[in-house]
RODO-2510 file (C-alpha; in nm, 4 decimals, decimal comma):
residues 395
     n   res          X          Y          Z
     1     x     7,5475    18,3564    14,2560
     2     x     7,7239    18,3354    13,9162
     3     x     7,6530    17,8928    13,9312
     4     x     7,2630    17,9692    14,0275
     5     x     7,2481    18,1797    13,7454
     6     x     7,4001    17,9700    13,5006
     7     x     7,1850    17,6941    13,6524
     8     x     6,8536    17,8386    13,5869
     9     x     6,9527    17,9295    13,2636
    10     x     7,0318    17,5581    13,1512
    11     x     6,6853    17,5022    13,3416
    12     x     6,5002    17,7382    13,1183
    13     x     6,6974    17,6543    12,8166
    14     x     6,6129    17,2820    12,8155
    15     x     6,2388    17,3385    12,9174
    16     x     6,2155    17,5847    12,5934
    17     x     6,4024    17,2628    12,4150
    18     x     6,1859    16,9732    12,5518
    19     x     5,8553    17,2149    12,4591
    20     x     5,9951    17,2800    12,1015
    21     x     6,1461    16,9187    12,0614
    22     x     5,8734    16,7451    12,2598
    23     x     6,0791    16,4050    12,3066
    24     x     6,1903    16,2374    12,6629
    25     x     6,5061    16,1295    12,7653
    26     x     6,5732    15,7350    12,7613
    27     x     6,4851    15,5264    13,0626
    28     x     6,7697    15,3376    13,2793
    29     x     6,5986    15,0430    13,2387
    30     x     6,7160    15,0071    12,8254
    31     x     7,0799    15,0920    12,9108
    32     x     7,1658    14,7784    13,0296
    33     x     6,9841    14,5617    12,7576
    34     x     7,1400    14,7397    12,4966
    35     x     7,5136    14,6848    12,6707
    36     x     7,4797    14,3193    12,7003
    37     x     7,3329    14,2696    12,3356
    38     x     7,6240    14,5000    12,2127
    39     x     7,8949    14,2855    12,3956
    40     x     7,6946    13,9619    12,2396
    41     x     7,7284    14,1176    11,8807
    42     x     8,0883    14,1701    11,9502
    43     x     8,1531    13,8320    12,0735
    44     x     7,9441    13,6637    11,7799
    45     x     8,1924    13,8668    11,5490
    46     x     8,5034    13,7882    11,6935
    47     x     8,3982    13,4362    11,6961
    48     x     8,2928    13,4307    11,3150
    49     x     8,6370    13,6219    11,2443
    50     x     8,8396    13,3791    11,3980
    51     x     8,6722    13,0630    11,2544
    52     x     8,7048    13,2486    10,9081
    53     x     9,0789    13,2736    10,9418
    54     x     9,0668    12,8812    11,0403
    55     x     8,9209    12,8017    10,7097
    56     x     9,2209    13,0498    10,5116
    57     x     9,5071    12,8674    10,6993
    58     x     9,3086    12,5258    10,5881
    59     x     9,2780    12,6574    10,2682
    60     x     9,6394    12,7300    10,2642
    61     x     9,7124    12,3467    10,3214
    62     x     9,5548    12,2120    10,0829
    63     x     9,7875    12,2399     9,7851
    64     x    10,0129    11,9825     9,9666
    65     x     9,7365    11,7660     9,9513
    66     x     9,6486    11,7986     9,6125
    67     x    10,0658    11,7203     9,5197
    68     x    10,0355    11,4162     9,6923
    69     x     9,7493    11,2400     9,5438
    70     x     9,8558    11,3064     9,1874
    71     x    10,1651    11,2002     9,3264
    72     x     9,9564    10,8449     9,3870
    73     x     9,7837    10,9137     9,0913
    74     x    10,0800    10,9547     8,8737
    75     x    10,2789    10,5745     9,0758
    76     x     9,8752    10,4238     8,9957
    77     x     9,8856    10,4693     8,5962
    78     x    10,2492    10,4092     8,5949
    79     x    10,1638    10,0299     8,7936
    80     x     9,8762    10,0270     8,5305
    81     x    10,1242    10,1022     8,2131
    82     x    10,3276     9,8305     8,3372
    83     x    10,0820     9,6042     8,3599
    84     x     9,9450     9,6180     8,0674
    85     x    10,2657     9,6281     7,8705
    86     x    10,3550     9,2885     7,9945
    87     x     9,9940     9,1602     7,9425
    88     x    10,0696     9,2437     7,5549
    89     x    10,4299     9,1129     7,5240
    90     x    10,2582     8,7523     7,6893
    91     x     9,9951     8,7609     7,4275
    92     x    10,2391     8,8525     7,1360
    93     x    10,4635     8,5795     7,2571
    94     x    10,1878     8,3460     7,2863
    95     x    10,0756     8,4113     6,9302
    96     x    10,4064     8,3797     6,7650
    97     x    10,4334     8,0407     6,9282
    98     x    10,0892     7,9446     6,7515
    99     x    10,2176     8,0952     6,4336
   100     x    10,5272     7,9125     6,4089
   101     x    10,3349     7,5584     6,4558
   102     x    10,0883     7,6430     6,1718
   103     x    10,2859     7,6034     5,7761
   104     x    10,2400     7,8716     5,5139
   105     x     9,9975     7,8288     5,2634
   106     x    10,0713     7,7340     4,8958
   107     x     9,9552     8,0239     4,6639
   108     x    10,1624     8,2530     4,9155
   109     x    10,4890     8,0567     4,8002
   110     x    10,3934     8,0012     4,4564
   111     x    10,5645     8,2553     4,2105
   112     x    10,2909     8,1724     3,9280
   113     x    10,0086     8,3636     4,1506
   114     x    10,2086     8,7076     4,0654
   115     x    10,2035     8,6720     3,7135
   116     x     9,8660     8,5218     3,6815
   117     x     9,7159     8,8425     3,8513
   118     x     9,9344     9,0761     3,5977
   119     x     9,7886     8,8925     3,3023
   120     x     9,4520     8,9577     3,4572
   121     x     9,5132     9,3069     3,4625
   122     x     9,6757     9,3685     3,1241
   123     x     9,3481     9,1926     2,9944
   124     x     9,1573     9,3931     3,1595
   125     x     9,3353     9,7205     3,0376
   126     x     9,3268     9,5687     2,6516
   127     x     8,9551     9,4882     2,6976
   128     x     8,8410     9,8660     2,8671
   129     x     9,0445     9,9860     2,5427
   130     x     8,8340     9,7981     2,2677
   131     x     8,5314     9,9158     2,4689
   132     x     8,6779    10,2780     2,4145
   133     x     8,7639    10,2386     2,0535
   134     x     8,4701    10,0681     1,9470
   135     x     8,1914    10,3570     2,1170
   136     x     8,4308    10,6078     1,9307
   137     x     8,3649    10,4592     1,5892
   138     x     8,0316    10,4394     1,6808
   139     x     7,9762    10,7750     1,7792
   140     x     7,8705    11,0647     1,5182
   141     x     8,0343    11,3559     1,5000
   142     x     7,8618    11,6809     1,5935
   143     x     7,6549    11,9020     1,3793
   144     x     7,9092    12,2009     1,4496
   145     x     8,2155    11,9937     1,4187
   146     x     8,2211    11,9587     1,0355
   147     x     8,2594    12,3216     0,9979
   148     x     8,5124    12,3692     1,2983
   149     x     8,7223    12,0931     1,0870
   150     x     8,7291    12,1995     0,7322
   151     x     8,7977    12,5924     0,8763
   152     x     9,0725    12,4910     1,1143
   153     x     9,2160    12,2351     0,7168
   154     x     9,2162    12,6018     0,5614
   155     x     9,3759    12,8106     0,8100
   156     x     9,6838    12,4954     0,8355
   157     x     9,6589    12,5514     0,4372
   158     x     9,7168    12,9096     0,4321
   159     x     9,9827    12,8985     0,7304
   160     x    10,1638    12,6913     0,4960
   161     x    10,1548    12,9113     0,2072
   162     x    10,2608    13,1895     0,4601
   163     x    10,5574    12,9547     0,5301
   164     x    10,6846    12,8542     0,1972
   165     x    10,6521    13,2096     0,1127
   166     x    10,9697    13,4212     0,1053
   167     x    10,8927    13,7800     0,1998
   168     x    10,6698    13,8236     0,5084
   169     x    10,3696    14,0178     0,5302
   170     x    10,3714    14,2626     0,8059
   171     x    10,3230    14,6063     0,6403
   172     x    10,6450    14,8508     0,6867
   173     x    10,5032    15,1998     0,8487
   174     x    10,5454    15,4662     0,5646
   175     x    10,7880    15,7841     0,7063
   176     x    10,5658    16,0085     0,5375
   177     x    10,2800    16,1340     0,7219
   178     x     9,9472    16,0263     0,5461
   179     x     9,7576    16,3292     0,3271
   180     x     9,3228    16,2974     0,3328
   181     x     9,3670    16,4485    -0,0062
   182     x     9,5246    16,1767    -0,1107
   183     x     9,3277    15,9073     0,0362
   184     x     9,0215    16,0473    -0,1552
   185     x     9,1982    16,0592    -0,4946
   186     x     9,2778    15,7113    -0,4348
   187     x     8,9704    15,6025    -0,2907
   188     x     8,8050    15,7839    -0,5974
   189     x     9,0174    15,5938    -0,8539
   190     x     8,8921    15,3005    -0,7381
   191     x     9,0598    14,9762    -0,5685
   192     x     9,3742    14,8691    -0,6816
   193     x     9,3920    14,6808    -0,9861
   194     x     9,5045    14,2566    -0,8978
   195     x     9,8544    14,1424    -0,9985
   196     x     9,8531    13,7590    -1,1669
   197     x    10,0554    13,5296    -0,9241
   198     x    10,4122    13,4924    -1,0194
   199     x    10,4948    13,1797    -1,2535
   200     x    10,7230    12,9749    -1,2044
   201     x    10,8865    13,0136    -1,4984
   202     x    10,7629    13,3063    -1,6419
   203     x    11,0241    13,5644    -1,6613
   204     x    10,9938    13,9236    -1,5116
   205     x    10,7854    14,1655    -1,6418
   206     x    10,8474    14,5967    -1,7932
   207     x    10,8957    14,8049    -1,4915
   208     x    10,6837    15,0482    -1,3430
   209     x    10,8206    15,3400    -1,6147
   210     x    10,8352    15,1424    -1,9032
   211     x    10,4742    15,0249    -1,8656
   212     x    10,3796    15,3825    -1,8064
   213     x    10,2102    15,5400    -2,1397
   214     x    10,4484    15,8483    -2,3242
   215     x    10,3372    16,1900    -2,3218
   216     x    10,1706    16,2796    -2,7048
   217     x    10,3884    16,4578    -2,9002
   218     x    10,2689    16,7125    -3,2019
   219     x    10,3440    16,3994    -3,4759
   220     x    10,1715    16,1105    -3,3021
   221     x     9,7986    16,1098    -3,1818
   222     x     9,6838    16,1144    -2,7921
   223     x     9,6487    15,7436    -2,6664
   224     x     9,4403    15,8497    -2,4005
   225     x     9,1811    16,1217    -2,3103
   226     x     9,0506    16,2329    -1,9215
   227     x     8,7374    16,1059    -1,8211
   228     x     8,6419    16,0871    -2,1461
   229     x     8,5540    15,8004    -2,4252
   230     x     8,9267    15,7982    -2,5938
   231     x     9,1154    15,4642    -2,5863
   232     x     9,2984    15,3313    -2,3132
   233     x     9,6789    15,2343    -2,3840
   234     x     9,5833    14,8634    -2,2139
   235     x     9,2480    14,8224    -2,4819
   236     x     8,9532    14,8834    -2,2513
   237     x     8,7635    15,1468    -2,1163
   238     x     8,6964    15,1958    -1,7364
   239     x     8,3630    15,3114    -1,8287
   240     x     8,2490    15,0451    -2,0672
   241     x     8,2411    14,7678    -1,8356
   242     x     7,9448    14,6993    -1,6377
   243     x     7,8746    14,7065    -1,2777
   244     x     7,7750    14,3641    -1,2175
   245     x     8,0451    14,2204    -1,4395
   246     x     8,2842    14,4293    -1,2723
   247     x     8,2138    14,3122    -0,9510
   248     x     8,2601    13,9776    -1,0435
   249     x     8,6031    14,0164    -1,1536
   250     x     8,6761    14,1623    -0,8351
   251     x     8,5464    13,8943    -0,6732
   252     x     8,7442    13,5966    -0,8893
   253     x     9,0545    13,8528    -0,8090
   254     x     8,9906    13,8660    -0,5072
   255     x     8,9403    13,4275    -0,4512
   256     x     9,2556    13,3682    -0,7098
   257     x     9,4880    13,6356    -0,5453
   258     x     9,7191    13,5936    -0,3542
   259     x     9,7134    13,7293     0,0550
   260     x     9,9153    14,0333     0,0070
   261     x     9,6680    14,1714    -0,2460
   262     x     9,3988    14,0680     0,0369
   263     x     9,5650    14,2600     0,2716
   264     x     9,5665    14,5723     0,0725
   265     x     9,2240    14,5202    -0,0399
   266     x     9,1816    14,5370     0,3628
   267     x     9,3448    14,8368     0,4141
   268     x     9,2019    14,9992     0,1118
   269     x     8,8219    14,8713     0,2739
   270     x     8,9204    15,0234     0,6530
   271     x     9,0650    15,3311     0,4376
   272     x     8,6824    15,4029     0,3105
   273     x     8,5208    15,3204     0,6549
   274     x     8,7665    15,5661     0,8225
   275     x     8,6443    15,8089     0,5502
   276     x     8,2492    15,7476     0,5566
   277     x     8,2794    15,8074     0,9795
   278     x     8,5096    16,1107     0,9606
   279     x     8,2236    16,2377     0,7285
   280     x     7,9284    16,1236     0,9418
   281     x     8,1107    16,3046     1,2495
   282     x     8,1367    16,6145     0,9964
   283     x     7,7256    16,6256     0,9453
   284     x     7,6447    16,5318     1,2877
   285     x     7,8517    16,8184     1,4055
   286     x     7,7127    17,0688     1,1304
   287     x     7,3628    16,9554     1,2253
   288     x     7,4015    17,0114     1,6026
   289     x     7,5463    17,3482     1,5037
   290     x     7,2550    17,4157     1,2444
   291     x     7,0312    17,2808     1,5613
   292     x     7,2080    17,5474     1,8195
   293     x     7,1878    17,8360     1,5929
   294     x     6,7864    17,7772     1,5473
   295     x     6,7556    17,7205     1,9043
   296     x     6,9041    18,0050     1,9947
   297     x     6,7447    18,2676     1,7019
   298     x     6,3942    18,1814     1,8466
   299     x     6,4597    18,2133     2,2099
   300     x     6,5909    18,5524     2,1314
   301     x     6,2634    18,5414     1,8798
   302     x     6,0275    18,4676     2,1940
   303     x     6,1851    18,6540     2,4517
   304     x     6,0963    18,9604     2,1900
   305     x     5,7721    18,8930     2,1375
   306     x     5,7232    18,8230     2,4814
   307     x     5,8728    19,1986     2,5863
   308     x     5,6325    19,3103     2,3374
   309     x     5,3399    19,1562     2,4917
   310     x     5,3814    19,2228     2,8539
   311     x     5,1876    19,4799     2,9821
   312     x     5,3281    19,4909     3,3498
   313     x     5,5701    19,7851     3,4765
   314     x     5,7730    19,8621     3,7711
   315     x     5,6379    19,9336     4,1086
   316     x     5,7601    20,3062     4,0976
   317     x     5,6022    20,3916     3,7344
   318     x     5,2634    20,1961     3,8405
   319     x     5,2579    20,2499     4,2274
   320     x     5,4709    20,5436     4,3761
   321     x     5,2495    20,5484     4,6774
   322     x     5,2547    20,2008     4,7054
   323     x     5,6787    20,2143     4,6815
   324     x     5,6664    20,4547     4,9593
   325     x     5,5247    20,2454     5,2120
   326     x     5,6905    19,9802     5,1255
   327     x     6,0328    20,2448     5,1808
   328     x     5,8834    20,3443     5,5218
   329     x     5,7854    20,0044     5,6610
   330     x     6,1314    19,8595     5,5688
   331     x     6,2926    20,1642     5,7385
   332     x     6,0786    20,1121     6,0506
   333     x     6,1758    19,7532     6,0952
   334     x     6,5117    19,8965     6,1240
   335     x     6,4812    20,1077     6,3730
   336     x     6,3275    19,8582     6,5891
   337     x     6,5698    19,6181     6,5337
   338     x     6,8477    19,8538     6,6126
   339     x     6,6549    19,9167     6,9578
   340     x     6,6291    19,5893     7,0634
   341     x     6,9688    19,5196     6,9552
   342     x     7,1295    19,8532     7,2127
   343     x     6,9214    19,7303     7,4283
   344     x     7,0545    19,3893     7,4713
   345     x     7,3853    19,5101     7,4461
   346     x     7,3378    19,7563     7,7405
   347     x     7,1805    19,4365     7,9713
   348     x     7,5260    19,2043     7,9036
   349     x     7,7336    19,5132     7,9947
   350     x     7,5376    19,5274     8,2868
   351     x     7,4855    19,1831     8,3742
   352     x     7,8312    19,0945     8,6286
   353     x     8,0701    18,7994     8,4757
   354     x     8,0152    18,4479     8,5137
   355     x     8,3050    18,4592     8,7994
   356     x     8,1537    18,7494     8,9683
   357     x     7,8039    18,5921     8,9674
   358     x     7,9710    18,2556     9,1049
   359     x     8,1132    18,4189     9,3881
   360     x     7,8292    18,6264     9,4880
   361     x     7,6257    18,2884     9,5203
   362     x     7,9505    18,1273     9,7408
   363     x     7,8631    18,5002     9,9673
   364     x     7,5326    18,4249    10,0118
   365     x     7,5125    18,0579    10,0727
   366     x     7,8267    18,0885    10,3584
   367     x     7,6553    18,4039    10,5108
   368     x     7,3397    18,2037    10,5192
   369     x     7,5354    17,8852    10,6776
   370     x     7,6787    18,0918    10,9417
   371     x     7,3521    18,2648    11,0517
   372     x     7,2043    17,9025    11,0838
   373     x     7,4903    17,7954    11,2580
   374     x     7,4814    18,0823    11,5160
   375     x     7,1054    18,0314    11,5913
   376     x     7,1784    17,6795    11,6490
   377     x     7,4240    17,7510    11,9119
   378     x     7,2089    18,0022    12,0745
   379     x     6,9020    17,7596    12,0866
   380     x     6,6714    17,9061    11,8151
   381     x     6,5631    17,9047    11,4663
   382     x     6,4192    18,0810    11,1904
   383     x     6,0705    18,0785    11,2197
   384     x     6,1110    18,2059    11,5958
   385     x     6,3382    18,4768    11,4784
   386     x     6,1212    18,5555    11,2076
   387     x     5,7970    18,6197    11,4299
   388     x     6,0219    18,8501    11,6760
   389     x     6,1624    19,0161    11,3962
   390     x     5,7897    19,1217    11,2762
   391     x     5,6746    19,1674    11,6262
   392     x     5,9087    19,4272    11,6164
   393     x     5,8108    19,6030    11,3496
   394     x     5,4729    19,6005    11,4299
   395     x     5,5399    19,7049    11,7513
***
């Protein structure tokens, strides 16, 4: 009873599955086709694997063939080598037999050939140097060249002086540190006055304190006067001689004096130019303060008058209605956005982790897959369970 039973329920099971599935089982008659055309694949593969290891073990044999021929490769270029080795020793012998019949010539063995060709070449050498000698005198000298000559005479002149001279002319740094005051006095005395150039026979002259004028006394009359038209102990007065004839004498000093007196002319002419900058930095430096200090008196001057003209006021002395709106609309954004911000903080506390969430979905999806997997066992799907389960409820 038990087998009838389980009988008609494969029966009834398999017509429900042939009315859902709607496909036939497959005829007899295509078993047997598809057999022999598997055991003909199977064959064909076999034989294609086995013809494919044929070819590897071939291929495996094949570097002894490849030793041997360029081992007759290597015996054919050696024959070759040989070959042609004693082709060239026949040849060479050959040719040293013809040489040895033929004589030598004459100029080879005559010793005068040598020195005929080295007086040809030592008269060609004298003749390339008249050539040279002769376009040189010919040639003119550059425009630029005269100048570049006589300068370079003067400066061999003047190194010579330098030479024969006995004390040298590098300038000794003074210990003493250098006073502006006294760098104007000097610079307002004037240049230094030019020393003659020593003699040669002329003895030396009064020191420095015997040359130096004595102090008036009560008996004798003052031989000088300051700055003013008294006589001068040496016969002339500074300010009796004129400017252009002064100048001139500076200039003859300067052309008949020796170079030490140049060189302190130098330093004397640097002296003044350090001066006349120092003093240009000085009024640029006053000006730009002059400059600030006007700048500055009428932007205070303008921002004054500009106070002074402005009619505007605050918001709260022209508007105090219009301040408190302004006070309650600022106050009102606020609030909302300390709403929306509780709010979003109450959704994340509510809203499970990113683990929790991640296994909640893992839930799901393997409940799912075993409900699936139990109405494929049983022979049913979904949509069939679906329609019962609202048959149900309508029911």
């Amino acid at each position: 009873e038990l087998a009838r039973l389980a009988l008609e329920r494969r029966q009834r099971e398999e017509a429900e599955c042939a009315v859902r599935v709607r496909a036939a089982p497959v005829p007899a008659r295509s078993l047997l086709p598809l057999y022999h055309e598997l055991r003909e694949r199977a064959q064909r593969r076999s034989h294609d694997n086995r013809a494919a290891r044929k070819e590897e073990l071939r291929a495996s044999l094949k570097p002894f063939e490849f030793a041997e021929r360029e081992e007759n490769k290597r015996e054919d270029v050696t024959r070759r080598v040989s070959a042609a080795i004693s082709a060239t020793d026949t040849a060479t012998e050959s040719r040293r037999a013809g040489s040895a019949e033929r004589p030598a010539l004459r100029a080879v063995l005559d010793p005068s050939v040598s020195e005929r060709l080295a007086a040809d070449e030592l008269l060609r050498r004298v003749r390339a140097g008249m050539r040279a000698q002769e376009l040189l005198e010919k040639a003119a000298i550059p425009p630029g060249l005269h100048a570049h000559i006589a300068q370079q005479a003067r400066g061999e002149q003047r190194e010579a002086q330098l030479a024969g001279r006995a004390r040298p002319l590098r300038r000794r740094p003074s210990p003493v540190l250098p006073s502006r005051c006294a760098r104007r006095n000097a610079g307002r005395r004037g240049p230094p006055q030019p020393r003659p150039p020593p003699g040669g026979t002329r003895g030396r002259g009064p020191s420095a304190r015997a040359r130096a004028p004595r102090r008036p006394t009560g008996s004798q009359p003052a031989a000088t006067t300051r700055r003013g038209g008294g006589t001068n102990p040496y016969g002339c007065t500074a300010r009796g001689i004129e400017p252009e004839k002064r100048i001139r004498e500076l200039m003859s000093n300067h052309l008949h004096s020796p170079p030490g007196l140049l060189c302190l002319t130098t330093s004397y002419s640097s002296s003044r130019a350090l001066e006349g900058r120092e003093r240009k930095e000085r009024d640029e430096e006053e000006r730009a303060k002059t400059r600030r200090e006007r700048e500055r008196a009428m932007r205070a001057d303008l921002l004054r008058r500009a106070r002074a003209n402005d009619p505007h006021r605050s918001l709260a002395e022209s508007h105090p209605g219009k301040l408190r709106q302004v006070k309650e609309q600022d106050k009102k954004r606020t609030n909302e956005y300390n709403t929306e911000l509780q709010a979003m903080k109450a959704r994340v506390a509510r809203r499970p982790l990113l683990l929790e969430q991640v296994t909640q979905r893992n839930a799901k999806r393997q409940a799912e897959r075993r409900f699936r997997e139990a109405l494929q066992e049983t022979g049913m799907d979904e949509e069939f369970v679906r329609e019962l389960g609202s048959g149900a409820a309508g029911g």
